[in-house]
N, CA, C and O atoms as CSV, one atom per row, in Angstrom:
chain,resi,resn,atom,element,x,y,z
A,1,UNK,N,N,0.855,-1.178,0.000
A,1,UNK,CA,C,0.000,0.000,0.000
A,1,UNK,C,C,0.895,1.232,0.000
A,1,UNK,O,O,1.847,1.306,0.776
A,2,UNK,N,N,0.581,2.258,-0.914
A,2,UNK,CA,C,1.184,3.346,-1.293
A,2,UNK,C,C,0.556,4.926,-0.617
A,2,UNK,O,O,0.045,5.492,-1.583
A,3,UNK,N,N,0.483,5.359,-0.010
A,3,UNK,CA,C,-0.746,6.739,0.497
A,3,UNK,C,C,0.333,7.493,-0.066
A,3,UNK,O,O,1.470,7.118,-0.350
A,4,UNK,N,N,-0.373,8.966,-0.217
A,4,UNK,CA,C,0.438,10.417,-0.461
A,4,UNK,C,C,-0.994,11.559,-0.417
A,4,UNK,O,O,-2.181,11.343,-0.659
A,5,UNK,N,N,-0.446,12.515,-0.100
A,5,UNK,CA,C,-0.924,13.777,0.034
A,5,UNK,C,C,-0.549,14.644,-1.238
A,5,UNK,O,O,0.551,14.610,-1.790
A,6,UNK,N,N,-1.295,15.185,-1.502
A,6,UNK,CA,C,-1.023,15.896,-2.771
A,6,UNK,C,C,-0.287,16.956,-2.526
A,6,UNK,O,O,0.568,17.347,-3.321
A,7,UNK,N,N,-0.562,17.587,-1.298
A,7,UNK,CA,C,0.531,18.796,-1.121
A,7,UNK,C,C,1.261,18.676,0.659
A,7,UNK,O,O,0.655,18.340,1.677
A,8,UNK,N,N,2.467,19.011,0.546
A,8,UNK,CA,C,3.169,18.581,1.968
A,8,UNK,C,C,2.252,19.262,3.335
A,8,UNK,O,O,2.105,18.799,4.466
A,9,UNK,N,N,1.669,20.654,2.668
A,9,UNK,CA,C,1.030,21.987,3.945
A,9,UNK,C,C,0.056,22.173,3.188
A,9,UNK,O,O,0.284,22.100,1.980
A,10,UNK,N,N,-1.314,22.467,3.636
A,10,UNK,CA,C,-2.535,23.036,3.427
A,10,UNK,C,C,-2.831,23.751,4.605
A,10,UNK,O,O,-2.532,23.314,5.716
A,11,UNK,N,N,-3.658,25.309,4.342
A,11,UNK,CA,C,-4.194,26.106,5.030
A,11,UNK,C,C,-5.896,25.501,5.230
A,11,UNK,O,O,-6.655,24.829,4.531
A,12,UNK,N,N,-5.950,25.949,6.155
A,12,UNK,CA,C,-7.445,25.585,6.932
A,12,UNK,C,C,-8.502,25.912,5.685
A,12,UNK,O,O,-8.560,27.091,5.338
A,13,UNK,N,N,-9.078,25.249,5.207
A,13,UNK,CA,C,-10.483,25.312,4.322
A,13,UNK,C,C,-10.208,25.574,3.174
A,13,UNK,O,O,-10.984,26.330,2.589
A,14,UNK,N,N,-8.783,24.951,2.293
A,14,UNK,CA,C,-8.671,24.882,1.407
A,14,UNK,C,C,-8.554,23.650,1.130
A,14,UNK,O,O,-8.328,22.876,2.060
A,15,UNK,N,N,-8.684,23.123,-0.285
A,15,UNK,CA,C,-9.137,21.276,-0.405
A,15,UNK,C,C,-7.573,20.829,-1.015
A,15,UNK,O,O,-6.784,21.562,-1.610
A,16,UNK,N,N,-7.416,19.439,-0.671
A,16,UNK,CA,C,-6.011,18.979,-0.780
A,16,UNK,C,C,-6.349,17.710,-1.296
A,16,UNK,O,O,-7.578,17.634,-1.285
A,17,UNK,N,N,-5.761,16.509,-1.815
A,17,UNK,CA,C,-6.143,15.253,-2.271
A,17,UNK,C,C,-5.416,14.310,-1.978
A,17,UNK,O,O,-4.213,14.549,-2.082
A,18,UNK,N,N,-5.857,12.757,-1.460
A,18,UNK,CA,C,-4.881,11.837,-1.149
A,18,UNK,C,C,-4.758,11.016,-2.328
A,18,UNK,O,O,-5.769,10.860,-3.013
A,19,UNK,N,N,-3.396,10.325,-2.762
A,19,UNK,CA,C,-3.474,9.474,-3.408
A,19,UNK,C,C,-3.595,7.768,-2.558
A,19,UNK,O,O,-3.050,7.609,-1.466
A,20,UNK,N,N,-4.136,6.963,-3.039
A,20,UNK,CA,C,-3.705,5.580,-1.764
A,20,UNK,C,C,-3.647,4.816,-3.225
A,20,UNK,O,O,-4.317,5.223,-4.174
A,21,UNK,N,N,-2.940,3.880,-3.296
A,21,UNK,CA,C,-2.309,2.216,-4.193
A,21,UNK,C,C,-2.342,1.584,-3.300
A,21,UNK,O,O,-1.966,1.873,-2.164
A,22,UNK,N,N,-3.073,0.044,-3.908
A,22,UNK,CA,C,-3.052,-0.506,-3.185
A,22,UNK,C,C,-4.196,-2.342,-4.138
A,22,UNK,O,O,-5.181,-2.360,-4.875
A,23,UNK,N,N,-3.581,-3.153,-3.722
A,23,UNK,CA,C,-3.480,-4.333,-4.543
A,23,UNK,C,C,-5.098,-4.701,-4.263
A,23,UNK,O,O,-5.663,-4.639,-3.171
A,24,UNK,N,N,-5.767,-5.153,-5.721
A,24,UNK,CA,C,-6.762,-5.260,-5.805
A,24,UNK,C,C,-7.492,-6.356,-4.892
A,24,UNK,O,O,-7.105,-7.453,-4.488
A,25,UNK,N,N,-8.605,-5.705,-4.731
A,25,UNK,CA,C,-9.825,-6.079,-3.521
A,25,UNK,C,C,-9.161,-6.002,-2.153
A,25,UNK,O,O,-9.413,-6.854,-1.300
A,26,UNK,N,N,-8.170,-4.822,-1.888
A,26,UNK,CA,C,-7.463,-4.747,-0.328
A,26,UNK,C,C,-8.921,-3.893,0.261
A,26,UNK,O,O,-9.859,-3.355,-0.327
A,27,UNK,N,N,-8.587,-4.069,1.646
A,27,UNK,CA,C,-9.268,-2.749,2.380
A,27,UNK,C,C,-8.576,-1.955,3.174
A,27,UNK,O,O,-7.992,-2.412,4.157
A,28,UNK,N,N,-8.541,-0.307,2.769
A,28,UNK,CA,C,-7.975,0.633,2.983
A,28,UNK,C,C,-8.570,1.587,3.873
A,28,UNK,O,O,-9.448,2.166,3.233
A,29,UNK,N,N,-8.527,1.906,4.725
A,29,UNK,CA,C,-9.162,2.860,5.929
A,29,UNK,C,C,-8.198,4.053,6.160
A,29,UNK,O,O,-7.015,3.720,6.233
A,30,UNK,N,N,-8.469,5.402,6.294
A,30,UNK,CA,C,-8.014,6.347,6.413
A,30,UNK,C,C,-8.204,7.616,7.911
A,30,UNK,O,O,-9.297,8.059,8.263
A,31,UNK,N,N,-7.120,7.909,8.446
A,31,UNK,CA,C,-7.540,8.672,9.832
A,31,UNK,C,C,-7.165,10.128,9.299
A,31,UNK,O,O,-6.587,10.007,8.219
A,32,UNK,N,N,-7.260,11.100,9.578
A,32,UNK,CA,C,-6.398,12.995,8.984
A,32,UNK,C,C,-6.902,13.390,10.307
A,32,UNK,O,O,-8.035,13.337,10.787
A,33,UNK,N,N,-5.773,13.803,10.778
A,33,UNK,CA,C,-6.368,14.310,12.003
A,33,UNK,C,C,-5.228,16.478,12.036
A,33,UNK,O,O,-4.078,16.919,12.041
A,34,UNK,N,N,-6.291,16.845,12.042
A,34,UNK,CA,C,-5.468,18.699,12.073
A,34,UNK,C,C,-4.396,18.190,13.206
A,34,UNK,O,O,-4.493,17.320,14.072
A,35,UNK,N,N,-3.380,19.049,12.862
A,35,UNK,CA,C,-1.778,19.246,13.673
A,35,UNK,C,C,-2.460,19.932,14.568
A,35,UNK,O,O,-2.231,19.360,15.633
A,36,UNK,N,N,-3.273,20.963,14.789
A,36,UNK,CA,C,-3.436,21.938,15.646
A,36,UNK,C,C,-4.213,20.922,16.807
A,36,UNK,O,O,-3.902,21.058,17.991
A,37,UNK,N,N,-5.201,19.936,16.414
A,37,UNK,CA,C,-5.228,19.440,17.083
A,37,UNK,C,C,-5.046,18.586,18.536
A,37,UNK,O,O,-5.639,18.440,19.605
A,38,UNK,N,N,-3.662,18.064,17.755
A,38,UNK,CA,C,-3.024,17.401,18.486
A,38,UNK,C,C,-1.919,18.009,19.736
A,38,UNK,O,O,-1.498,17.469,20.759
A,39,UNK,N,N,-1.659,19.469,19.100
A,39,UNK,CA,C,-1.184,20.344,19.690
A,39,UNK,C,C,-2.153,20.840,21.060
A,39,UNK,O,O,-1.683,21.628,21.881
A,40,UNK,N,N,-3.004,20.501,21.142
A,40,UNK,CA,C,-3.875,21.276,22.225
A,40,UNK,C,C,-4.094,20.470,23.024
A,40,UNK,O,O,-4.454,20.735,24.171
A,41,UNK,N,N,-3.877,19.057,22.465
A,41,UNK,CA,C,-4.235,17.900,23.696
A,41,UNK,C,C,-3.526,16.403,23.268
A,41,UNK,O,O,-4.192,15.563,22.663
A,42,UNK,N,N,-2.472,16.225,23.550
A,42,UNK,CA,C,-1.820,14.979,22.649
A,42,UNK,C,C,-2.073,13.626,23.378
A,42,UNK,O,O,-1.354,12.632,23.268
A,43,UNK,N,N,-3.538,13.761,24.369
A,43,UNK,CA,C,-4.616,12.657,24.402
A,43,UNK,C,C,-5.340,12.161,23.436
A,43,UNK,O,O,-5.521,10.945,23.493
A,44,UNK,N,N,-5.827,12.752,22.535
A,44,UNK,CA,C,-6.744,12.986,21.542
A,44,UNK,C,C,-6.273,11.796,20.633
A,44,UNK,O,O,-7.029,10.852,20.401
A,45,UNK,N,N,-5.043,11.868,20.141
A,45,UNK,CA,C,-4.659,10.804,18.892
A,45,UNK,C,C,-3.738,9.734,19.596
A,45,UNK,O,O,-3.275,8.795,18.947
């Protein structure tokens, strides 16, 4: 399995795209969690 982000930094409420590869009939699940987030409580993740 391959993931990527289309861009390294995105600003808040602008749209960004993931790429994921990955070998046919896999199952792929995805988490994005904001940096700022994690910054305010690094319970959270």
């Amino acid at each position: 399995v391959t993931f990527a982000f289309a861009d390294q930094q995105a600003q808040p409420g602008t749209e960004t795209a993931i790429q994921i590869t990955s070998s046919p009939n896999s199952l792929c699940g995805v988490k994005v969690v904001d940096k700022s987030i994690s910054l305010l409580d690094s319970a959270i993740c």
